[in-house]
C-alpha positions in Angstrom: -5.9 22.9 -9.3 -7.0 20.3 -6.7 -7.5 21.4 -3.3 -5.0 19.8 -0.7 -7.2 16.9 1.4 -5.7 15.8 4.9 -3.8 12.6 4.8 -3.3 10.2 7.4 0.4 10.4 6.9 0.4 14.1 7.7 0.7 13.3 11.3 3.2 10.8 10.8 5.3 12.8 8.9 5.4 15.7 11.4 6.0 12.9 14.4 9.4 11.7 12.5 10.5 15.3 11.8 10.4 16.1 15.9 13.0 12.8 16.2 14.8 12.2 12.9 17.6 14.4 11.1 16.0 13.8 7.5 13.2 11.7 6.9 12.6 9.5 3.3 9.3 9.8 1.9 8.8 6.8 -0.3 5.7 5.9 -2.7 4.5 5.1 -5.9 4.4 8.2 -8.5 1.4 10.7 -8.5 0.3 9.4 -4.5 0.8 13.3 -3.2 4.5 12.8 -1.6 5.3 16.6 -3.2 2.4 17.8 -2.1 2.7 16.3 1.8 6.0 17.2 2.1 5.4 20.9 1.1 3.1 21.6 3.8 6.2 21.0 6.4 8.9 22.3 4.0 10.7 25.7 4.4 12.7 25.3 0.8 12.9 22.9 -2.1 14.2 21.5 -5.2 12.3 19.6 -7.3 14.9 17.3 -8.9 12.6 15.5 -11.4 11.5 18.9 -13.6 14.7 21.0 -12.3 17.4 20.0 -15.0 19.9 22.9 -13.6 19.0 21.6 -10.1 20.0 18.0 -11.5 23.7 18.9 -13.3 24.6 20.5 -10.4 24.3 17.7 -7.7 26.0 15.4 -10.1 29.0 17.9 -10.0 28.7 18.4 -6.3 25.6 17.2 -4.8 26.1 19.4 -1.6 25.0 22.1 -4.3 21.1 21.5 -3.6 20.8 21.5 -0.3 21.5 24.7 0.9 18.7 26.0 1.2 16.1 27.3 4.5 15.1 24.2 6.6 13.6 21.6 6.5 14.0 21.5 2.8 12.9 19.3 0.1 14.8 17.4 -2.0 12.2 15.9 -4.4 12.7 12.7 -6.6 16.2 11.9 -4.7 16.9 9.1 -6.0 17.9 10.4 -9.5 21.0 11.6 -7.7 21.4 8.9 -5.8 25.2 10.3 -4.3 22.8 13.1 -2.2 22.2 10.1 0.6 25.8 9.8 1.8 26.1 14.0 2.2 22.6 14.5 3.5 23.9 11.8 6.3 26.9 14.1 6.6 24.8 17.2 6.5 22.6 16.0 9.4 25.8 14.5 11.4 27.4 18.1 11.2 24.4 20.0 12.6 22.9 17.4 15.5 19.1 19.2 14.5 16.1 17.4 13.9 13.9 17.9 10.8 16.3 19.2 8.3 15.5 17.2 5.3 12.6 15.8 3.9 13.4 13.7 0.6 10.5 12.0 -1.6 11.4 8.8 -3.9 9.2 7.1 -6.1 11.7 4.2 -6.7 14.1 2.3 -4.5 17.4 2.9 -5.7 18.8 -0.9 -6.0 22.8 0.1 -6.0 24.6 0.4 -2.6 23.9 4.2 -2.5 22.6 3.5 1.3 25.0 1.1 2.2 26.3 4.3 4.7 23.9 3.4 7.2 21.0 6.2 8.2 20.0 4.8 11.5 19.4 7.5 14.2 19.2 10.3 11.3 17.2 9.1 8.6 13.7 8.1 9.0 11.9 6.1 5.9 7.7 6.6 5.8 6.1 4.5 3.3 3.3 6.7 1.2 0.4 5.3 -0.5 -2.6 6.5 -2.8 -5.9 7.9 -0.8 -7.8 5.5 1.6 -11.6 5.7 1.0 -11.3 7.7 4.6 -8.8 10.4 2.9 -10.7 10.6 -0.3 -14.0 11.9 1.5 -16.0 8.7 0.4 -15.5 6.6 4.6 -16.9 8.4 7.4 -13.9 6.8 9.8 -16.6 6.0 12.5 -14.9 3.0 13.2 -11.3 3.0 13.8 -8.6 0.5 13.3 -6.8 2.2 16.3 -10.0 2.0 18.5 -10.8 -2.0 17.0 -6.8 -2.5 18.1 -7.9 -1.5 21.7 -11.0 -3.9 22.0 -13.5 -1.5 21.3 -16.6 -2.9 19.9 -18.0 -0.9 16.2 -21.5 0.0 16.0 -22.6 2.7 12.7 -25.6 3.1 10.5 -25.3 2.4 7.1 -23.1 5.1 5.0 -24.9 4.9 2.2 -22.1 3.5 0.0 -23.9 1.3 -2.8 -22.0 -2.0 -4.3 -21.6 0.5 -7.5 -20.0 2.7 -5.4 -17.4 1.0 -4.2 -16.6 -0.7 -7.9 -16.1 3.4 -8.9 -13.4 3.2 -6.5 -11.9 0.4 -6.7 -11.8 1.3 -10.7 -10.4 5.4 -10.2 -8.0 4.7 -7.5 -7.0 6.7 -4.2 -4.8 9.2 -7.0 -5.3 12.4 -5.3 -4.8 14.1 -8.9 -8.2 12.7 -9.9 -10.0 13.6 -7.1 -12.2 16.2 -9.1 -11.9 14.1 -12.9 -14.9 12.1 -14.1 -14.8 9.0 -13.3 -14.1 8.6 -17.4 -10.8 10.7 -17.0 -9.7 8.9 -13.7 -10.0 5.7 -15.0 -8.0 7.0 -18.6 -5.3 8.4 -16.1 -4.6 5.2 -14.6 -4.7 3.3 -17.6 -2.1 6.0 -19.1 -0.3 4.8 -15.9 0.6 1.6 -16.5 1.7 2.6 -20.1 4.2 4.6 -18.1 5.2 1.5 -15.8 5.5 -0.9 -18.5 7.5 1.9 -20.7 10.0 3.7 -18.2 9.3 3.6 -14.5 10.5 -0.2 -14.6 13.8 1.1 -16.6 14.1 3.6 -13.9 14.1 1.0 -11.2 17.4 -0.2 -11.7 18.5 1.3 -15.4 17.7 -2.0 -17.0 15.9 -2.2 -20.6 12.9 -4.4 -20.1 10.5 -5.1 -22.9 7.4 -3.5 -22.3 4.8 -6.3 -24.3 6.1 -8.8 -21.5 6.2 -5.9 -18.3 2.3 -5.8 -19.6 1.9 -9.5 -19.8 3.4 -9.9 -16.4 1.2 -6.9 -15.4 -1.9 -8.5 -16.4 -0.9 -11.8 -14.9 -0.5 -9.7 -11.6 -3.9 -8.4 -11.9 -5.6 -11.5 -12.3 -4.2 -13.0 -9.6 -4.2 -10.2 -7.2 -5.2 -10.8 -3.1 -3.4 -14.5 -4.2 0.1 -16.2 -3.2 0.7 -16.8 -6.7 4.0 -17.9 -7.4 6.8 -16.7 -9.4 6.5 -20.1 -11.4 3.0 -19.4 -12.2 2.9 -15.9 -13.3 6.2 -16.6 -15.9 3.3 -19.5 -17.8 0.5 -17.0 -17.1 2.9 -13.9 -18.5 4.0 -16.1 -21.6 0.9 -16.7 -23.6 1.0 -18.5 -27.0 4.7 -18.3 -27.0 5.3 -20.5 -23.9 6.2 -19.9 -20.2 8.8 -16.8 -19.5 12.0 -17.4 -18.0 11.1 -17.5 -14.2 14.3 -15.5 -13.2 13.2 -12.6 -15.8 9.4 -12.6 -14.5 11.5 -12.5 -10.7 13.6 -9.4 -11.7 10.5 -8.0 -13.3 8.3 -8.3 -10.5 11.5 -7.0 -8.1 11.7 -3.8 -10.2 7.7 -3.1 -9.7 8.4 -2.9 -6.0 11.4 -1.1 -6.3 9.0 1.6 -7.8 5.8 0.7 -5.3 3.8 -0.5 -7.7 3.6 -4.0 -5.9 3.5 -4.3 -2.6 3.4 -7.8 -0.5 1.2 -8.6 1.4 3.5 -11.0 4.3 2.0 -14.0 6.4 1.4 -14.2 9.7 3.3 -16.4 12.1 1.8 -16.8 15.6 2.2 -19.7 17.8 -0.6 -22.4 17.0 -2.3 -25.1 19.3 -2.5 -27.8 16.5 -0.2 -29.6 14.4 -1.1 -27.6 11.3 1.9 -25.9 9.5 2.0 -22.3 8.4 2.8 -21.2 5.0 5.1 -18.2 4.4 4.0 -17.1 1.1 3.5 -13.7 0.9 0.0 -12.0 -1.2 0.5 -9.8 -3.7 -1.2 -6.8 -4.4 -1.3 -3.7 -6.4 -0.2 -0.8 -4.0 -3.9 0.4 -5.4 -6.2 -2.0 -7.0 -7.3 0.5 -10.1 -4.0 -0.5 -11.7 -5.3 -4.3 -12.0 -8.5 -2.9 -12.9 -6.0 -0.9 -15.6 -4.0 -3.4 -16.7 -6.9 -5.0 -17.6 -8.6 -2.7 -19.2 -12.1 -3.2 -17.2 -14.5 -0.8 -15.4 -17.4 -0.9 -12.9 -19.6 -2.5 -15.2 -18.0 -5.3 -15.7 -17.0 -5.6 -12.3 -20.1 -6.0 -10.9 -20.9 -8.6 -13.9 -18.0 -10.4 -12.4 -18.6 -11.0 -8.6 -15.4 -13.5 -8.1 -12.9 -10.9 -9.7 -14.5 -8.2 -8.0 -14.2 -9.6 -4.4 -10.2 -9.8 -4.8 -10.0 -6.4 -6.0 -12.0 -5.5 -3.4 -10.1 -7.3 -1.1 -6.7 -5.3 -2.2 -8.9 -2.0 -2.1 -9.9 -3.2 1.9 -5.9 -3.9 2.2 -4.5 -0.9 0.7 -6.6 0.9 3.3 -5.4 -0.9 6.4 -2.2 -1.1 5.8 -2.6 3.4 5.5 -4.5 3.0 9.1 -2.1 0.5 10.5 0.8 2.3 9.6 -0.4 5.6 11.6 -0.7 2.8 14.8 2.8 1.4 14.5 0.8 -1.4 12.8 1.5 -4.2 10.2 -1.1 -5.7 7.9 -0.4 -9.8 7.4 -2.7 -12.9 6.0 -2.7 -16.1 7.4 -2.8 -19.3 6.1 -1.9 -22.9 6.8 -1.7 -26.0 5.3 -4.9 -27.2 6.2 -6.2 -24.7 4.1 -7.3 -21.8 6.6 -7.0 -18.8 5.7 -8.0 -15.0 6.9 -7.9 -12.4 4.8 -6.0 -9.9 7.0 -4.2 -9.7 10.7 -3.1 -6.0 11.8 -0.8 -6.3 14.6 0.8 -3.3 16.3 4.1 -3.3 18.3 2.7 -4.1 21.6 1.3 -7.5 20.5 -1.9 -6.9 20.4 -4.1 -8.1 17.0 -7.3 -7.7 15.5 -8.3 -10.0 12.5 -10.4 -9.7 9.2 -12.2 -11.6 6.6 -13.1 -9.4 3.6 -16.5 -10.4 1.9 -18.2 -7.8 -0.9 -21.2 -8.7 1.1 -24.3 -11.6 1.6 -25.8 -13.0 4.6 -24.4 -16.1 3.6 -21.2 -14.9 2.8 -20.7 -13.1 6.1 -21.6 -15.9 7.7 -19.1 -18.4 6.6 -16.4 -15.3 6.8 -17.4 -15.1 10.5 -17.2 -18.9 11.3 -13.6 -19.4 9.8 -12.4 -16.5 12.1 -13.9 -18.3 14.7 -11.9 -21.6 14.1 -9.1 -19.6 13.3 -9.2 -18.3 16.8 -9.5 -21.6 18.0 -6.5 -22.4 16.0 -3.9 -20.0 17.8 -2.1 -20.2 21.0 -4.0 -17.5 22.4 -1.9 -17.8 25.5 1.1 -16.7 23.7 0.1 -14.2 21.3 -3.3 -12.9 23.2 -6.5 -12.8 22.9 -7.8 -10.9 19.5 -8.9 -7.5 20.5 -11.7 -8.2 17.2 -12.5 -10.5 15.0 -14.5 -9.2 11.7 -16.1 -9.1 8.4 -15.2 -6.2 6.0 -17.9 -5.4 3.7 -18.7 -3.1 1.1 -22.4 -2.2 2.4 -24.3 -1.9 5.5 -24.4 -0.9 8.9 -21.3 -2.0 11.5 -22.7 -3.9 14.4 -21.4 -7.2 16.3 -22.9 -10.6 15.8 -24.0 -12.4 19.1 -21.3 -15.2 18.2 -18.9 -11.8 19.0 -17.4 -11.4 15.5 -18.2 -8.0 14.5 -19.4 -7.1 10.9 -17.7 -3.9 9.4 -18.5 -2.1 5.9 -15.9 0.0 4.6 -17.5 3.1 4.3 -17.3 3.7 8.3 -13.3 2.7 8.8 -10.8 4.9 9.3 -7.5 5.4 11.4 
């Protein structure tokens, strides 16, 4: 049995329990909701193995939630009717913190159409951050870069190899103790799963699973991209032709609903020039070892492959952000306009304030190009309506954090955390 590591969403989770009713823990499958939510839980039912547990909420769902408080209802959305009586549940007693309810899929019917506002809090769940995972010291933090501060850490040690392990096992806090043979065979077993059922279960629509795999390997390689729907229904269809664009759309629609993709959204500040922003969001695997998966790759090739590796490792640099950011009241965005300036990432909190990111595996000449396009895209914004950036930086896979004398700092990602 794996031990149960700290996650940065155990403080989060606590904080909406003091001022929410029920809260909804949502996240791909395996990412540790069960195991989070337990630690705060007083009873539960685990509606995805609990068959009795599941008959009787479809006769009367208020059947499974008696029970001592704050208790678990696990999986919810396979009884989708619970929502409306846990909203009635929480109404009746005016307490805080008497539900917790984990979903790994969004149901799409007008189950929540009863809105939850004031009693039902939603927290988004994601696999392990290198931070949570033991293999980032957290030196640096995202909170600390979001208040100015300026990063300065020797060199963790992490090696270019190390970090393609990573990005090839995942943040799946299962696999924590596997080889890195068996971690890479669980995720691979993981998208059979997606591409067989967890799509179905997104919206109880058949799906063939050859194309959910084409359309999965179209994903992966164009992951950290704005690839458009247009592009990934030729990429999906092979010899055969192009798929239907509206089927690749509901396809790709029913891998968020189950948090397997997760957007990445662009940036909209006020600019100085004339230059016009696009809105086209990046997508991303909500962990970069399914594209590594889908593909059916490894570390090897990986670092064989520098160009592939550098968007996976950009995803791997996003997935963790957007875990720190979250715990700040943070967003992770990219920017990009139509001059063709682009930055890889823009965390901005709820008081306005921003730091920015260019994410480079590494190189002396590669840092230094990352660090000049922040630079003009500094120059770019209307700094007297959005603010100064608090930091501007390079994300790295190696090396020691220190700031440039042109100010932009340079970060590895063995020393970030929250």
């Amino acid at each position: 049995m794996v031990q149960y590591r700290c996650r940065v969403v155990d403080a989060e989770l606590n904080s909406r329990l003091r001022s929410a009713a029920a809260v909804v823990v949502e996240g791909p499958r395996a990412s540790g909701k069960t195991e989070t939510a337990r630690r705060l839980a007083s009873s539960e039912v685990l509606l995805d193995i609990d068959l009795e547990a599941q008959e009787a909420a479809a006769i009367d769902p208020r059947l499974i939630l008696a029970g001592a408080r704050p208790r678990l209802i696990d999986e919810w959305q396979l009884v989708p009717s619970v929502w409306n009586h846990i909203r009635r549940a929480s109404d009746e007693s005016g307490a805080k913190a008497q539900f917790i309810l984990t979903g790994s899929a969004s149901p799409v019917d007008d189950v929540t159409r009863h809105s939850g506002a004031g009693r039902i809090s939603r927290l988004r769940m994601r696999p392990m951050s290198l931070f949570e995972s033991g293999l980032s010291n957290g030196v640096v933090s995202l909170g600390q870069l979001l208040e100015a501060s300026v990063p300065a850490a020797p060199d963790p040690g992490l090696t270019l190899h190390d970090v393609a392990l990573w990005t090839c096992r995942g943040g799946w806090p299962g696999t924590l103790n596997d080889t890195q043979s068996d971690a890479q065979r669980f995720v691979r077993d993981y998208i059979d799963e997606i591409r067989r059922t967890d799509v179905e279960q997104a919206d109880g629509v058949r799906r063939d699973p050859a194309r959910v795999l084409q359309l999965l390997r179209s994903l992966s390689r164009n992951s950290a991209t704005e690839v458009s729907i247009r592009t990934l229904a030729t990429d999906s269809g092979g010899s055969d032709g192009p798929l239907d664009p509206r089927t690749v759309k509901s396809y790709v629609e029913a891998l968020e609903r189950v948090f397997v993709v997760e957007n990445q959204p662009a940036w909209a500040p006020h600019l100085r020039s004339r230059s016009t922003l696009r809105r086209t969001p990046k997508r991303h695997f909500v962990d970069p070892s399914l594209a590594v998966a889908a593909l059916r790759t490894g570390p090897d090739r990986l670092m064989a492959d520098l160009n592939s590796f550098g968007l996976l490792f950009e995803s791997l640099v996003v997935r963790d952000l957007r875990i720190y950011a979250q715990a700040h009241d943070a967003a992770v965005f990219h920017y990009r306009d139509d001059t063709g300036l682009e930055v890889d990432a823009v965390v901005e909190s709820m008081d306005g304030s921003w730091v920015a990111f260019e994410i480079k595996l590494g190189g002396r000449e590669r840092v230094d190009d990352a660090a000049r396009n922040l630079l003009r895209f500094r120059n770019r914004i209307d700094l007297s309506r959005v603010g100064e950036p608090k930091q501007l930086g390079v994300i790295t896979a190696t090396g020691f954090a220190y700031q440039r004398p042109d100010g932009v700092a340079v970060i590895p990602i063995g020393v970030i955390g929250p």
